[in-house]
DOKOL-261153 format. One record per residue (C-alpha): z negated, x negated, y. Coordinates in steps of 0.05 Angstrom, whole numbers, plus 32768, in hexadecimal, padded with zeros to 4 digits. Each point is the difference from the previous one (the first is absolute). Layout:
ZXY...
END
This chain:
769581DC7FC580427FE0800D80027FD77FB97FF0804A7FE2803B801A801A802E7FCB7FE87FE57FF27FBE800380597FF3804A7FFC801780107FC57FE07FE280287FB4800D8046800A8024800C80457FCC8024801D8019803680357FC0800180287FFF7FB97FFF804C7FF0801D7FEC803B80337FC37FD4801680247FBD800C8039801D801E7FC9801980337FEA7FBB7FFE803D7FDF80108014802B80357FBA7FEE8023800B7FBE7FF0804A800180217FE88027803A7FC17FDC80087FF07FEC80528037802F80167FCA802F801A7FB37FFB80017FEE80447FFB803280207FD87FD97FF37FB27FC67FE9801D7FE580327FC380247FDC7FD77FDF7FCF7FBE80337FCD80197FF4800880517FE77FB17FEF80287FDE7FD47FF07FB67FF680457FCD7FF07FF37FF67FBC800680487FF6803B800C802B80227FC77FD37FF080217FB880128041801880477FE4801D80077FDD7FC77FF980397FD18023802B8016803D7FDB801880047FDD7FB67FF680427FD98015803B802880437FFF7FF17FF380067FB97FCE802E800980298031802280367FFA7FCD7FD4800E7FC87FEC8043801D80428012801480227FED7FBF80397FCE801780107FC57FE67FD77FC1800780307FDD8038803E8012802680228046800C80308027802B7FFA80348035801E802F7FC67FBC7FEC7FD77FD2801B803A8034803980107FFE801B7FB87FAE7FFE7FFA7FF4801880517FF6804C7FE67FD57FEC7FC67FB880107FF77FE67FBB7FFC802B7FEA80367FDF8040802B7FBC7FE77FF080067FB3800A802D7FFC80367FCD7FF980377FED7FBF7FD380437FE180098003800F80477FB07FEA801280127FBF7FDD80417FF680297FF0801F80437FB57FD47FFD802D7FBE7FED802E800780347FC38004803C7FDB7FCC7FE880487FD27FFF8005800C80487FC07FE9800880047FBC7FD780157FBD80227FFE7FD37FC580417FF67FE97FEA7FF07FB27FD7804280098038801F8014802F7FE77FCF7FD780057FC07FF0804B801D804E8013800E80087FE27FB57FD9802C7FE18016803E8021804B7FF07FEE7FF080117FBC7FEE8049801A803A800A802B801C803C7FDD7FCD8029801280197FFC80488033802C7FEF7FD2803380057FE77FF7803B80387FF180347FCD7FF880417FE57FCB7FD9803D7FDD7FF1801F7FFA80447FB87FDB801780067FD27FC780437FED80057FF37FF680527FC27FD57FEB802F7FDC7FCA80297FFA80367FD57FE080327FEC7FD17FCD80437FE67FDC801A7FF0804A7FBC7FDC801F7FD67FED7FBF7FEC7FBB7FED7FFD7FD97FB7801180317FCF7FF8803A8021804C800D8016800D7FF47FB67FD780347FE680118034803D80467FF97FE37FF680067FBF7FD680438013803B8016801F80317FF27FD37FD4802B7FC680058036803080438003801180127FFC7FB17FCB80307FEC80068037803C80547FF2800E8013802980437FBD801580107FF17FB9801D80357FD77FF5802C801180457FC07FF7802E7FF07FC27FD580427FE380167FFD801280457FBA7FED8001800F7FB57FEA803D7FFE80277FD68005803C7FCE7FD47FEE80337FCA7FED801C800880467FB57FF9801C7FEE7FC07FDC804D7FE8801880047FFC80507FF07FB98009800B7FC57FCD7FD97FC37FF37FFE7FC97FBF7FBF80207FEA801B80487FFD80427FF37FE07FE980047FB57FD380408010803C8021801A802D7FED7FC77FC680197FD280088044802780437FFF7FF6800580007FBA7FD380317FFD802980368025803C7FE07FD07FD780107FC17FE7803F801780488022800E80077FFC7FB97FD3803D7FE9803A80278020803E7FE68014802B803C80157FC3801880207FF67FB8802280547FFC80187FF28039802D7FCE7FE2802380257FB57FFD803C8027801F7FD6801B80337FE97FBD801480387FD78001801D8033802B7FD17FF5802C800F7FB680008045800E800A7FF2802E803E7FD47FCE802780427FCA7FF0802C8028801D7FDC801A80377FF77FA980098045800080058018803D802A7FC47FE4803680297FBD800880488020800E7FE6803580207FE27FCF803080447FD9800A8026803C80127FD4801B80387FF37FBA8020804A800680207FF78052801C7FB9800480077FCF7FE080397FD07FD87FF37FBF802D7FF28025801D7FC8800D7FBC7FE07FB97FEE7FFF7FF780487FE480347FEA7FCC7FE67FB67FF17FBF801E7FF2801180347FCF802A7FC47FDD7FC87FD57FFF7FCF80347FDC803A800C7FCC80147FB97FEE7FAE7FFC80017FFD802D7FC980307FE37FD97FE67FB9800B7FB180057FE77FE17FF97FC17FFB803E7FEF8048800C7FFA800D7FBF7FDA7FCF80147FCE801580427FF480447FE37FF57FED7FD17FCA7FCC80347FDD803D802E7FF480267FBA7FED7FD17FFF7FCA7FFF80487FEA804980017FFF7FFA7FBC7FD37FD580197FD08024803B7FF480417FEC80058011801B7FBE7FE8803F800B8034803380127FCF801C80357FF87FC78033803E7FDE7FEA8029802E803D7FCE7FE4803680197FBF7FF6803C7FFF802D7FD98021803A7FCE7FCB8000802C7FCE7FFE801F802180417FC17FFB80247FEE7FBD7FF080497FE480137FF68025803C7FB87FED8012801E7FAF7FF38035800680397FD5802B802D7FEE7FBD802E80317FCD7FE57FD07FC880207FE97FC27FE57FBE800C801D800380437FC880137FCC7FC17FB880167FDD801380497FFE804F7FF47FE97FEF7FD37FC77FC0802F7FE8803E8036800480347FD77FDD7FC17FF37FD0800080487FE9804C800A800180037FD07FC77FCB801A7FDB802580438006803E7FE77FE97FE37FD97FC57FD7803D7FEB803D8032800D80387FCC7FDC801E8014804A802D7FD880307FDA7FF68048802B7FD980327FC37FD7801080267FBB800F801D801280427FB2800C80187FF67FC17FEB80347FDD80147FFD801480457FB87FE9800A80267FB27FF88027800C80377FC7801080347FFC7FCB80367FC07FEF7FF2800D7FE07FC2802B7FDB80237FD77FDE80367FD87FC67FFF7FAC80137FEE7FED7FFD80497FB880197FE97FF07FC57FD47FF2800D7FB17FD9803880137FD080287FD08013801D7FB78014804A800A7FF180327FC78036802C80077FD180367FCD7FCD800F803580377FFF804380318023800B80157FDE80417FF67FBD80247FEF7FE7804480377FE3802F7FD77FC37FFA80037FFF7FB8804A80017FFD80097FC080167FDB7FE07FD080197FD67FC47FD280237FCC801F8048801A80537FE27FF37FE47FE37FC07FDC80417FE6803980278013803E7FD97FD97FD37FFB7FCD7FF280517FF9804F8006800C80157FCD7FC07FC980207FD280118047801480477FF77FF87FFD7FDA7FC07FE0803D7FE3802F802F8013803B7FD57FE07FD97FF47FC37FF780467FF3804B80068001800B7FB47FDD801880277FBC80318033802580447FF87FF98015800080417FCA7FC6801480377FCE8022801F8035802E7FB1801780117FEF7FBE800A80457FE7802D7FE1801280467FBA7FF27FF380187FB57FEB802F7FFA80427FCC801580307FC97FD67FDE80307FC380078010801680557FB77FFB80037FF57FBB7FDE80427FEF80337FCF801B80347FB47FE67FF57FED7FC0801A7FC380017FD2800E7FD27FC37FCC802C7FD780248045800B80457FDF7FF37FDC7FE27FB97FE8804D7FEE803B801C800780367FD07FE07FCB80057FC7800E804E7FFE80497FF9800E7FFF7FD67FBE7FDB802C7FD6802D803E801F80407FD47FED7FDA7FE97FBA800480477FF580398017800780187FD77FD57FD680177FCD8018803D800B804A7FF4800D7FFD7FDA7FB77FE080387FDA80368035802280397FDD7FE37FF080137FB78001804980108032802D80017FE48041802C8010801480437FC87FFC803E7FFB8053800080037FFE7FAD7FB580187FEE7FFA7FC27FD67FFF7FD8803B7FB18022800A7FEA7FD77FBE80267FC3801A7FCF7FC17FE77FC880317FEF7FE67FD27FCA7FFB7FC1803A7FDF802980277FC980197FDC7FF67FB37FF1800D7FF0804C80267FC87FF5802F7FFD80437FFD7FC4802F7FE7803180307FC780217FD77FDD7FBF7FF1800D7FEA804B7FD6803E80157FC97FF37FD37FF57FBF801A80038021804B7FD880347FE97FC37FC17FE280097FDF80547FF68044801B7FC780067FDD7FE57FBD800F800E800B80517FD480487FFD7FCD7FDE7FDE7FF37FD1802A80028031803A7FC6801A7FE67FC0800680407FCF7FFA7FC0800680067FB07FC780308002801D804680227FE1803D8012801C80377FC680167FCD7FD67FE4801C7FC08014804A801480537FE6800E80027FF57FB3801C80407FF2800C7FFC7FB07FC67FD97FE67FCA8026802A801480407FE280077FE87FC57FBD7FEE80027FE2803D800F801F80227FD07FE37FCE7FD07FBE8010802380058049800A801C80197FB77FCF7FD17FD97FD3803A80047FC87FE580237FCA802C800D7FCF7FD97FEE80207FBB80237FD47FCF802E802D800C80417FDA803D80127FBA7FDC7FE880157FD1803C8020802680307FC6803280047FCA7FC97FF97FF77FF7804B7FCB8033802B803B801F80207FF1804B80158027802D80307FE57FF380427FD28041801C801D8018803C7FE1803C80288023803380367FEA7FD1803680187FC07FE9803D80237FE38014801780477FF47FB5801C80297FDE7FD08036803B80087FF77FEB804F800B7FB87FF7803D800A7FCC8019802B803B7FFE7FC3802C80177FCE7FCC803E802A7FF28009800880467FFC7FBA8011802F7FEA7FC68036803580157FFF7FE2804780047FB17FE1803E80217FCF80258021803B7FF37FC4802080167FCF7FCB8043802D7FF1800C7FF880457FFF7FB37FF7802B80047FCF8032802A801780097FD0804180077FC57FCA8035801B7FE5802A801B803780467FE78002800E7FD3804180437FF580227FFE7FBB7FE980447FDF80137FFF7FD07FC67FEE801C7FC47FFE805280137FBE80077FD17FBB801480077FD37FD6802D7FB57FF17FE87FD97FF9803C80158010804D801D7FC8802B7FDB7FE5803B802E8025802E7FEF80437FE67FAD7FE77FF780037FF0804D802E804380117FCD80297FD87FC67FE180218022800E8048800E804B7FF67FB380027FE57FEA7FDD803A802C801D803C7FE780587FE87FB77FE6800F80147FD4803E8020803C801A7FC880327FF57FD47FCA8026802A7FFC803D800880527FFA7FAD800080047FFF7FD38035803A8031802A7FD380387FFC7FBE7FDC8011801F7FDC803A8014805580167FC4801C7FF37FDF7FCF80308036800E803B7FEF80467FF67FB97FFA800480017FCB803D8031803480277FD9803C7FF57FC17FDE801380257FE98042801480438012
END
């Protein structure tokens, strides 16, 4: 019965016959959901062989199908397209088709677990997206399913979520594209609260996703990157007013309301000081570099910037040297992308002058620190050798590349004059014949430099404001040529080199997905090669996989036990965040003035005492009343 079907709508395009399997695939999507609701049905029992053809079918030739009848073109379309046919007979009596074939789809998605299923399922439906313009119920489940799966998917499944999502927001414009943005911004904050070697490529791969995606509308997308970074901007200076607010009622005030001052303090530098933060600051970093040229995100430039300045000197603590250079990171990046001046050497700089730098490696070598997955270090750590070496190191290669940027400028020798003279205090300084090596090997390169530039000044004849000055050794650099430019690359080659060998494992977990370009390239290749009739559904939908059956009475258990489950992960979240907010409270430390890891053995012993001495107390309170009750009874009985 089922190869009649096909083979009439495959010659003719039978009516009957597309009505029939559409019946057919909706039993076959909804099949086990409940046991008596088509027990009359000729598919109640439906075998896996069957369940595969008629998936196969129907997810391969639908969408042509469906554009046959309705007279549009063989691929593609607008929301105009379904717009200008919606009050057309043909659309009047096919519509339910469209909508059958999409609603049907959509259940059984939620019931797959096989991420290939999944994927070569969501692949075929993407060439039908249109149609959702239609139907906007549909659409918001799809995109929250799309959703779900571009933010927690495995193997190629992010990939293709994207690239679903993408379609849409190019094919439908405002209908989806604001809630798409939000949508992903959220999830990219999900997938960013805690950081690890494994997870650093998947989150990059998110990133550029939300990058790529702002480009099917950027005015629309500024408004909402405005709205964010505002909100960035608000939690720094809320981080800020905490802190002074905190040093101006600590001479008026008693002492309760200091405490109530530290603490709101500590939760403000704590939201400034997580991953989440960072990572929002370096996703707009690279929204604002990609579009740099564009006259719509060009403007939020300069507020970023801001931020990220600000975020650097929030907790000017060596202990904090992972978050400043990951900022200082970005601020060149912006000022490359931008052709901008960001005063990103005194940042720097100052990080040579902490005392730690300065003192002998009390901890001995100490581990190799990946300053990618921290974004602060133990007190322990700081007095390791491996923690002063990592850090000099980050300084020289960071500042290099903000020189070399500027290596063609004009004005290089007066840009470069303080750099060079507090680069030579600190090889004055450092007792470490290593650091003093890395830096005079800068200072030369720095002095190489001007020279180079100094030379090539001479010959012209233009004043530093003269508009000429802008296309001052244009030629040289487009060649990169500098002393300072081919000093960077080599950096650049070490750096490299050092992460590498950080590596936990050459084999990580979303490796694959991270690699943004060639991956959807890829399934582009795959997707517009037209294959219908290809071998990836064959042997996705080979296995005996069928939606599980699930009556009223086991649907009401498992509801019961995910009622538990959630409940018990909501009590292990609060009290995880709870953790983590006491990790990163700020202590009174006299030395440093940063944020202390773990709790001292003072405050472990005071906090055991005041959880002791309540219970003590209530015993000897017991024992009070006992010891009464007993006088009472032994006088009474007396009298």
């Amino acid at each position: 019965m089922l190869d009649s079907w096909c083979g009439s709508i495959h010659e003719n395009r039978s009516s009957g016959a597309i009505r029939s399997l559409m019946r057919a695939f909706r039993t076959a999507c909804h099949y086990g959901d409940d046991a008596g609701e088509d027990a009359k049905s000729k598919w109640s029992t439906m075998s896996s062989s069957v369940f595969n053809k008629i998936m196969l079918f129907v997810l391969k030739e639908m969408d042509g199908i469906l554009r046959g009848l309705l007279k549009l073109p063989t691929s593609g379309g607008q929301k105009q397209m379904i717009k200008d046919i919606s009050n057309t007979k043909r659309w009047k009596s096919n519509n339910h088709l469209v909508k059958s074939y999409l609603g049907n789809a959509l259940h059984v998605l939620n019931q797959m677990t096989d991420t290939e299923m999944i994927s070569f399922t969501l692949r075929r439906l993407r060439f039908s997206s249109v149609f959702l313009a239609a139907f906007p119920v549909l659409l918001r489940k799809y995109m929250k399913v799309l959703l779900h799966f571009w933010g927690t998917g495995g193997g190629a499944l992010p990939v293709v979520s994207f690239l679903f999502l993408r379609d849409l927001c190019m094919q439908l414009g405002s209908d989806c594209i604001d809630e798409c943005i939000r949508g992903m911004y959220k999830a990219y904050l999900l997938n960013c609260q805690f950081m690890s070697a494994t997870k650093l490529q998947h989150i990059q791969f998110l990133g550029n996703c939300f990058v790529e995606l702002l480009r099917a509308d950027l005015p629309n997308a500024y408004q909402h990157a405005f709205v964010f970074i505002r909100q960035l901007a608000m939690i720094l200076r809320e981080a800020h007013s905490g802190g002074t607010k905190t040093k101006k009622s600590s001479q008026k005030t008693n002492q309760s309301s200091k405490e109530a001052h530290n603490t709101k303090a500590k939760e403000s530098f704590l939201k400034v000081y997580q991953w989440k933060y960072i990572h929002c600051l370096e996703l707009w970093t690279a929204a604002i570099c990609a579009y740099s040229s564009e006259p719509d995100f060009r403007p939020l430039a300069y507020p970023l910037t801001q931020i990220i300045s600000g975020a650097a000197r929030l907790v000017p603590t060596a202990r904090y040297f992972p978050l400043r250079l990951r900022c200082i990171k970005m601020l060149n990046r912006i000022a490359a992308s931008t052709n901008s001046f960001v005063p990103v050497s005194t940042l720097l700089l100052d990080m040579l002058e902490i005392k730690e730098l300065h003192r002998p490696p009390t901890g001995g070598v100490g581990k190799a620190i990946d300053f990618r997955t921290v974004l602060r270090v133990s007190k322990l750590t700081l007095k390791t050798r491996a923690f002063q070496e990592a850090c000099v190191l980050s300084v020289v290669e960071e500042l290099a590349e903000h020189l070399a940027h500027w290596s063609y400028s004009v004005a290089f020798f007066e840009l470069s004059f303080v750099p060079v003279v507090r680069l030579r205090n600190f090889c004055k300084s450092t007792n470490v014949e290593r650091f003093r090596r890395e830096t005079r090997q800068i200072i030369r390169e720095i002095e190489a430099n001007s020279e180079y530039t100094n030379k090539k000044r001479t010959t012209v004849s233009f004043l530093p404001n003269d508009p000429a000055a802008a296309s001052f050794l244009e030629d040289d650099k487009n060649a990169g040529v500098s002393p300072l430019s081919k000093y960077v690359a080599m950096l650049r080659q070490r750096a490299q080199q050092r992460n590498d060998s950080l590596k936990e494992s050459s084999v990580l977990v979303g490796q694959n997905s991270a690699v943004f370009g060639t991956k959807i390239t890829e399934s582009d290749d795959d997707d517009d090669d037209d294959d219908g009739k290809d071998s990836k559904g064959d042997a996705v939908f080979s296995s005996s996989w069928l939606p599980a059956g699930n009556t009223k009475a086991e649907q009401s258990t498992e509801e019961k036990q995910k009622k538990k489950k959630r409940r018990k992960e909501l009590q292990d979240e609060t009290a995880f965040d709870e953790d983590i907010v006491e990790d990163f409270i700020l202590s009174s430390d006299g030395e440093d003035g940063s944020v202390s890891d773990t709790p001292s053995d003072e405050e472990v012993s005071i906090k055991q005492k005041s959880s002791v001495e309540p219970s003590k107390k209530k015993g000897k309170s017991h024992g009070k009343k006992n010891r009464k009750r007993k006088r009472s009874k032994a006088v009474a009985s007396a009298v």
